[in-house]
C-alpha positions as CSV (number, residue, x, y, z in Angstrom):
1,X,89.4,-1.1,-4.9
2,X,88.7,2.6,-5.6
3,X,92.1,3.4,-5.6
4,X,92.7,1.0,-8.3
5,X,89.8,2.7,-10.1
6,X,91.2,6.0,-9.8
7,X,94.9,5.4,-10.5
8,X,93.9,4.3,-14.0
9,X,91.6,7.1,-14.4
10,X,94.5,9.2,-13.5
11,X,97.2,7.3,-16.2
12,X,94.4,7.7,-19.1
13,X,94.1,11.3,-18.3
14,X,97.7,11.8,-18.2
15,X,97.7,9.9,-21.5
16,X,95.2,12.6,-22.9
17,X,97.2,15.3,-21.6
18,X,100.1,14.4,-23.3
19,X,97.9,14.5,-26.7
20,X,96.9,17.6,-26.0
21,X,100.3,19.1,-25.4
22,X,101.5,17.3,-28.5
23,X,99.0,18.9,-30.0
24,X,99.3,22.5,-28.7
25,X,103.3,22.6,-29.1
26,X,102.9,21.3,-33.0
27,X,105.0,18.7,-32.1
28,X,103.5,16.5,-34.7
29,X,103.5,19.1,-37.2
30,X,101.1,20.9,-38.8
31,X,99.5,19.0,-41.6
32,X,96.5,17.6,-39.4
33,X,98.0,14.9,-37.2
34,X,94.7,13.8,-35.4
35,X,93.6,13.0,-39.0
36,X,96.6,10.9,-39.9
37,X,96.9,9.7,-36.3
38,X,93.2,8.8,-36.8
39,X,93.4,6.8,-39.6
40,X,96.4,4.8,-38.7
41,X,94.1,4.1,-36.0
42,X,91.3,3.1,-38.0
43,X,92.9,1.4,-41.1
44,X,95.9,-0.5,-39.7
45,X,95.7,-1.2,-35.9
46,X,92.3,-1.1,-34.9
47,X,91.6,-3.9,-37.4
48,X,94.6,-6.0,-36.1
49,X,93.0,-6.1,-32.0
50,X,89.4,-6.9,-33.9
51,X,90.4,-9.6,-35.9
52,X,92.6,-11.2,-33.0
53,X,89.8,-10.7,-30.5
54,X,87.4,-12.2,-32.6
55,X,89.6,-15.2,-33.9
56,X,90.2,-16.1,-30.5
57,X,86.3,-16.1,-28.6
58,X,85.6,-19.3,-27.5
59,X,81.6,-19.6,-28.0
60,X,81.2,-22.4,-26.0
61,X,81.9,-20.8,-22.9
62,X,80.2,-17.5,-23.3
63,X,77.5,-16.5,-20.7
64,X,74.5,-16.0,-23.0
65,X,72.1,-15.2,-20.7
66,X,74.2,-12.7,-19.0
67,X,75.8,-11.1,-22.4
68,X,71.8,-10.5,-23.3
69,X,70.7,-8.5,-20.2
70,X,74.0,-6.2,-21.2
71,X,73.3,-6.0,-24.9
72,X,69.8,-6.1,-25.6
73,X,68.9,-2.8,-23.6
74,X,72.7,-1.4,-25.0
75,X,71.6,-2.0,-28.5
76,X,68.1,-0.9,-27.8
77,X,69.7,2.7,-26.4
78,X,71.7,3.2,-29.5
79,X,69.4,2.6,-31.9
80,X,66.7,4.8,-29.9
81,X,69.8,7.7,-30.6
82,X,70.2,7.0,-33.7
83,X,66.1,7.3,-34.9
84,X,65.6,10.5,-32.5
85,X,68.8,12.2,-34.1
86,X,67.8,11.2,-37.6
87,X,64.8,12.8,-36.6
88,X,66.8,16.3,-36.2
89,X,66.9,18.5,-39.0
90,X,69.9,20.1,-40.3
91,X,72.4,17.9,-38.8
92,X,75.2,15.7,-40.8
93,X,74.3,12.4,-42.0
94,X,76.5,10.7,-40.5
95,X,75.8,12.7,-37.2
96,X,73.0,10.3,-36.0
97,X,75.4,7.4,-35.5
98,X,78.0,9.2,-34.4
99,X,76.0,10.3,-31.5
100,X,74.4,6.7,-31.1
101,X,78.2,5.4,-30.2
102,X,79.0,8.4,-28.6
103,X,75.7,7.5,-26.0
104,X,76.5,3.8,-25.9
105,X,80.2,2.7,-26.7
106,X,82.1,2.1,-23.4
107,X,85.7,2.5,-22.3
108,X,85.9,-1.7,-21.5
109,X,89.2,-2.5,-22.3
110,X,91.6,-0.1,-20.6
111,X,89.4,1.1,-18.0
112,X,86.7,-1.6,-18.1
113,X,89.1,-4.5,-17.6
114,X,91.0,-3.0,-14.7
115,X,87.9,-2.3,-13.3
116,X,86.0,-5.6,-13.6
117,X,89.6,-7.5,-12.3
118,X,89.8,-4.9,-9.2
119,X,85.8,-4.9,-8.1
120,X,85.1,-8.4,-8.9
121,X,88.3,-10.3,-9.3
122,X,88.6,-13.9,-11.0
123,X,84.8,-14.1,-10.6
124,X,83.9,-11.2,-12.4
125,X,86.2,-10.6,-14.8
126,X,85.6,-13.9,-17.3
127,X,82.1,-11.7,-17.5
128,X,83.5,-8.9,-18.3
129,X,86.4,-10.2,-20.9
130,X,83.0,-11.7,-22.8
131,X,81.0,-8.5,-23.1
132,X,84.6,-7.3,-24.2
133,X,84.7,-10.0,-26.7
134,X,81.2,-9.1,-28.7
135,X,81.4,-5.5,-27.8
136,X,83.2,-3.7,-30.6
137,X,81.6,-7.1,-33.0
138,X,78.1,-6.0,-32.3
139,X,77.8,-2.1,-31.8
140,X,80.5,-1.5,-34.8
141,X,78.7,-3.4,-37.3
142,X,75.3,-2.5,-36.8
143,X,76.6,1.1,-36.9
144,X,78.4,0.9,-39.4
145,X,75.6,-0.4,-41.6
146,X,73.0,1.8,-40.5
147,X,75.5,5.5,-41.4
148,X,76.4,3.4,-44.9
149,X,73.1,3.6,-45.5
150,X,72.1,7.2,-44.5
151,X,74.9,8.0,-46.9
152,X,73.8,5.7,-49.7
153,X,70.6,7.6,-49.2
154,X,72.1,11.0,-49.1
155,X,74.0,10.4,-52.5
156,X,71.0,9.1,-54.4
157,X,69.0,11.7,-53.5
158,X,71.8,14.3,-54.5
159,X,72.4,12.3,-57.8
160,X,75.5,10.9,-57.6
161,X,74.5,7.2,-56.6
162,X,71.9,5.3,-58.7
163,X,68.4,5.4,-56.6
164,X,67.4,1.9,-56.9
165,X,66.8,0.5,-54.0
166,X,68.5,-2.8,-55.1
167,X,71.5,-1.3,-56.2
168,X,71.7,1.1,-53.2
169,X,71.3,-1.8,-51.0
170,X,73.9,-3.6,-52.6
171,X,76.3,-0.9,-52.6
172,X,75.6,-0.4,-48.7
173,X,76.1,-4.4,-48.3
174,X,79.4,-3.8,-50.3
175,X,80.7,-0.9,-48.5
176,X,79.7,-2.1,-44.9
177,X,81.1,-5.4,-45.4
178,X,84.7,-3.6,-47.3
179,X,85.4,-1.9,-44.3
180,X,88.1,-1.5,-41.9
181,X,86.1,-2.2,-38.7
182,X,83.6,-4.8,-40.3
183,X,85.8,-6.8,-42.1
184,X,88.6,-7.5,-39.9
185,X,85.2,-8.6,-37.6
186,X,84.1,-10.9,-40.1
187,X,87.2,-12.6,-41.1
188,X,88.3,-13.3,-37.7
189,X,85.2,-14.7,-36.8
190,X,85.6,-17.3,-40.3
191,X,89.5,-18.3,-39.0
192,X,87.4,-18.6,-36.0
193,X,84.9,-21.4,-37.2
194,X,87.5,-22.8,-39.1
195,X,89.1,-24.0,-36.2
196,X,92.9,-23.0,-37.6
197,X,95.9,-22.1,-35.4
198,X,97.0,-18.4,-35.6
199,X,100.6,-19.1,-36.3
200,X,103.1,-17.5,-33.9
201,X,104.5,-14.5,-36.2
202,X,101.1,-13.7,-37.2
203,X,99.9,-13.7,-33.8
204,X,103.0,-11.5,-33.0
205,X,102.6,-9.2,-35.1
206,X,98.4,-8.9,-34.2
207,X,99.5,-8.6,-30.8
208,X,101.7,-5.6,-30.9
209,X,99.5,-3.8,-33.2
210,X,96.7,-4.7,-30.9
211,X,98.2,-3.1,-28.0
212,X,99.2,0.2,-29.7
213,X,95.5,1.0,-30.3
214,X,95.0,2.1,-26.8
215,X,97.8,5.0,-26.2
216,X,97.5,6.0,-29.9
217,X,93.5,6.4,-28.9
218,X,93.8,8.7,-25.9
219,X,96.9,10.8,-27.9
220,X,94.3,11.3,-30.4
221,X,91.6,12.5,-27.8
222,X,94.3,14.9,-26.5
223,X,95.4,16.0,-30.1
224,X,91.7,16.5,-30.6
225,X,91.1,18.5,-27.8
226,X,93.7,21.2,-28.9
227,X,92.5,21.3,-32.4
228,X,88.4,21.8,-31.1
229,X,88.4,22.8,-27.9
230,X,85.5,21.8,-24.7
231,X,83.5,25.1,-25.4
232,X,81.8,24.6,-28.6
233,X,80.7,21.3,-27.7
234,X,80.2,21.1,-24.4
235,X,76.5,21.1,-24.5
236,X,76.3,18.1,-26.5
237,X,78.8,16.5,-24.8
238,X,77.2,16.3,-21.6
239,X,74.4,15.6,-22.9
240,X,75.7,12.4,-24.7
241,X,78.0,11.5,-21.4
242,X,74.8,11.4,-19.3
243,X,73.0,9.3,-21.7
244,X,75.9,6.8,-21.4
245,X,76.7,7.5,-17.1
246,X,73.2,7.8,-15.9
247,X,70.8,6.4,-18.4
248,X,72.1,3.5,-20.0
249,X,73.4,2.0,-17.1
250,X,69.7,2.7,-15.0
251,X,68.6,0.6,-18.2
252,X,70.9,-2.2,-18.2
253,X,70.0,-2.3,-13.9
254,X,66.3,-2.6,-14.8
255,X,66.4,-5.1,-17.4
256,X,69.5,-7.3,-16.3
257,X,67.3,-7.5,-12.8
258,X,63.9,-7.9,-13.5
259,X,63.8,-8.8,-17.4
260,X,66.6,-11.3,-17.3
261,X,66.8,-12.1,-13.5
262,X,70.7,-11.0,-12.5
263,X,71.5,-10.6,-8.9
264,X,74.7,-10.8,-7.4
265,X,77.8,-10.7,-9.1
266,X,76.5,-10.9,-12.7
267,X,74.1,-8.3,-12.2
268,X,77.2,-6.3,-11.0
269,X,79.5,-6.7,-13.8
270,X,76.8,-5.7,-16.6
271,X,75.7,-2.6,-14.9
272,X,79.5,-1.3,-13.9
273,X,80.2,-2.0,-17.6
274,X,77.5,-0.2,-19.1
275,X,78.6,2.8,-16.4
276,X,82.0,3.0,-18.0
277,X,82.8,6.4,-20.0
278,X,82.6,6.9,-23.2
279,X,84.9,5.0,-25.2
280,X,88.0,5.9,-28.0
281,X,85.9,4.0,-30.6
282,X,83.5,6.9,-30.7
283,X,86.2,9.3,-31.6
284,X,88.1,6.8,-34.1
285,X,84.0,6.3,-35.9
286,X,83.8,10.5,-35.8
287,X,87.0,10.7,-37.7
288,X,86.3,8.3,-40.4
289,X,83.3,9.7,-41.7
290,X,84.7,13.8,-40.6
291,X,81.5,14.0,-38.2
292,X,81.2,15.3,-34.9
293,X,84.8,15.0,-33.9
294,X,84.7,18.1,-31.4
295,X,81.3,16.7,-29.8
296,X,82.4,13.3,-29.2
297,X,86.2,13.7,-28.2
298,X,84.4,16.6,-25.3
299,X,81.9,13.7,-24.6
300,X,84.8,11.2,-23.7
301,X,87.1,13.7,-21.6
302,X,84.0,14.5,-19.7
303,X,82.6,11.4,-18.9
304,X,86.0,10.0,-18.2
305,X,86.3,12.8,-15.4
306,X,82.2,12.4,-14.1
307,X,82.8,8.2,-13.8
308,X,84.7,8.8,-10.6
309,X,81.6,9.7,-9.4
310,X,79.2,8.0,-10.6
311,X,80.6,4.5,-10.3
312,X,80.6,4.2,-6.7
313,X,76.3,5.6,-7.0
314,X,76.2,2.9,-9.5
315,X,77.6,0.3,-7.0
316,X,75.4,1.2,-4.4
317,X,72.3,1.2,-6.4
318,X,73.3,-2.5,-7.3
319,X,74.4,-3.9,-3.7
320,X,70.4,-2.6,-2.6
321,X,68.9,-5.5,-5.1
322,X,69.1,-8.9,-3.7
């Protein structure tokens, strides 16, 4: 099971690797290629795996009561980031989400997935594919809200946005809903109620987009590391990657078991998913709004490294609740 675990651990790192000497040769040029790599990312296939995910969730199936132990205390940790940050002075505005993803967003697709199929197998993994399903749906939106309107806010108050709060709520409704991540989300999720058939090309060409999102992702944490380096951010960093190894996991344990009442498998499956590493998301969100780049691509190489070690303390903890 481990080895599983720690064979993919070693293909994304290898993945990264190859970023990074992409990215220390040049052989992408010069002219910023995280940046352009980053917003191919962002504008073109990121939306194509959202709106395809989100198209395709069946409802009626979903484990609610299990999807609410996971989300409710993962949502509670990211916005508890996101108010102490704002409380910081002197940082970006659009630092205190960045770090709020950075603390909460896990790796669950190509790590998580693996994962959930080796540890918990055809039982487990329908649990998992769910909190897959709503994950990017509910932490991206809510984000991305929240930094449109810390930025609404920063432009009235520097005069270049009317200060209304009408028409600066509008304009954040406007430009959270016009956007690549939320957008994609909500259109999906109207073809979705719809009931329509994808047709086959479309699906096609969803598909392959889809699964281009997850090499292009770690390349881009590799080209990122040449271009900023562990040092400068490495205090940050592990501070963020033991908010999202120890903490939010501990948090998920306490509520899923005695708020909510997991034992067992489910119990299992939400805490090994809040355990995972940080994940590429929280680079891809840095790089739209040219925030914390450095901090949050150090905070997903080393939490991808530490996760060998704390999942199995993370297993153990959960296999002494009965």
């Amino acid at each position: 099971m481990f080895s599983v675990i720690l064979f993919k651990l070693l293909a994304i790192l290898l993945m990264v690797a190859i970023g990074y000497a992409a990215g220390r040769k040049g052989w992408l040029g010069s002219n910023d290629p995280a940046r352009v790599l980053s917003n191919a990312a962002f504008y073109v296939f990121v939306p194509a795996l959202l709106f395809r995910t989100t198209s395709r969730i069946d409802f009626a199936t979903m484990p609610w009561g299990t999807l609410a132990a996971f989300f409710v205390p993962v949502v509670a940790q990211m916005l508890l980031v996101y108010l102490w940050q704002r409380r910081r002075r002197n940082l970006p505005t659009a630092a205190p989400s960045v770090r709020a993803i950075t603390a909460t967003f896990g790796n669950s697709v190509q790590l998580g997935i693996p994962m959930a199929a080796a540890m918990f197998g055809e039982a487990g993994l329908p649990i998992h594919v769910a909190i897959v399903s709503l994950h990017a749906l509910t932490l991206l939106t809510v984000l991305t809200a929240l930094v449109e309107m810390d930025l609404a806010r920063e432009r009235a108050r520097q005069g270049l946005a009317d200060a209304h709060i009408g028409r600066m709520l509008g304009d954040t409704a406007r430009k959270t809903i016009i956007h690549p991540v939320v957008l994609p989300i909500l259109a999906g999720l109207v073809w979705n109620a719809a009931g329509a058939p994808t047709p086959k090309v479309m699906d096609d060409v969803l598909l392959q987009l889809g699964q281009a999102v997850v090499p292009m992702c770690l390349v881009l944490i590799g080209l990122s590391l040449a271009q900023y380096g562990l040092r400068r951010s490495a205090k940050g960093a592990v501070a963020l990657s033991l908010l999202k190894l120890v903490l939010l996991p501990a948090v998920v344990l306490v509520v899923g078991h005695w708020g909510f009442g997991l034992v067992g498998l489910p119990l299992s499956v939400v805490v090994m998913a809040a355990a995972l590493p940080v994940g590429n998301n929280a680079l891809i969100f840095a790089q739209r709004y040219e925030t914390q780049e450095a901090e949050a691509t150090a905070a997903i190489a080393l939490s991808t490294f530490a996760f060998a070690l704390t999942a199995p303390a993370w297993l153990w903890a959960v296999s002494q609740l009965r």
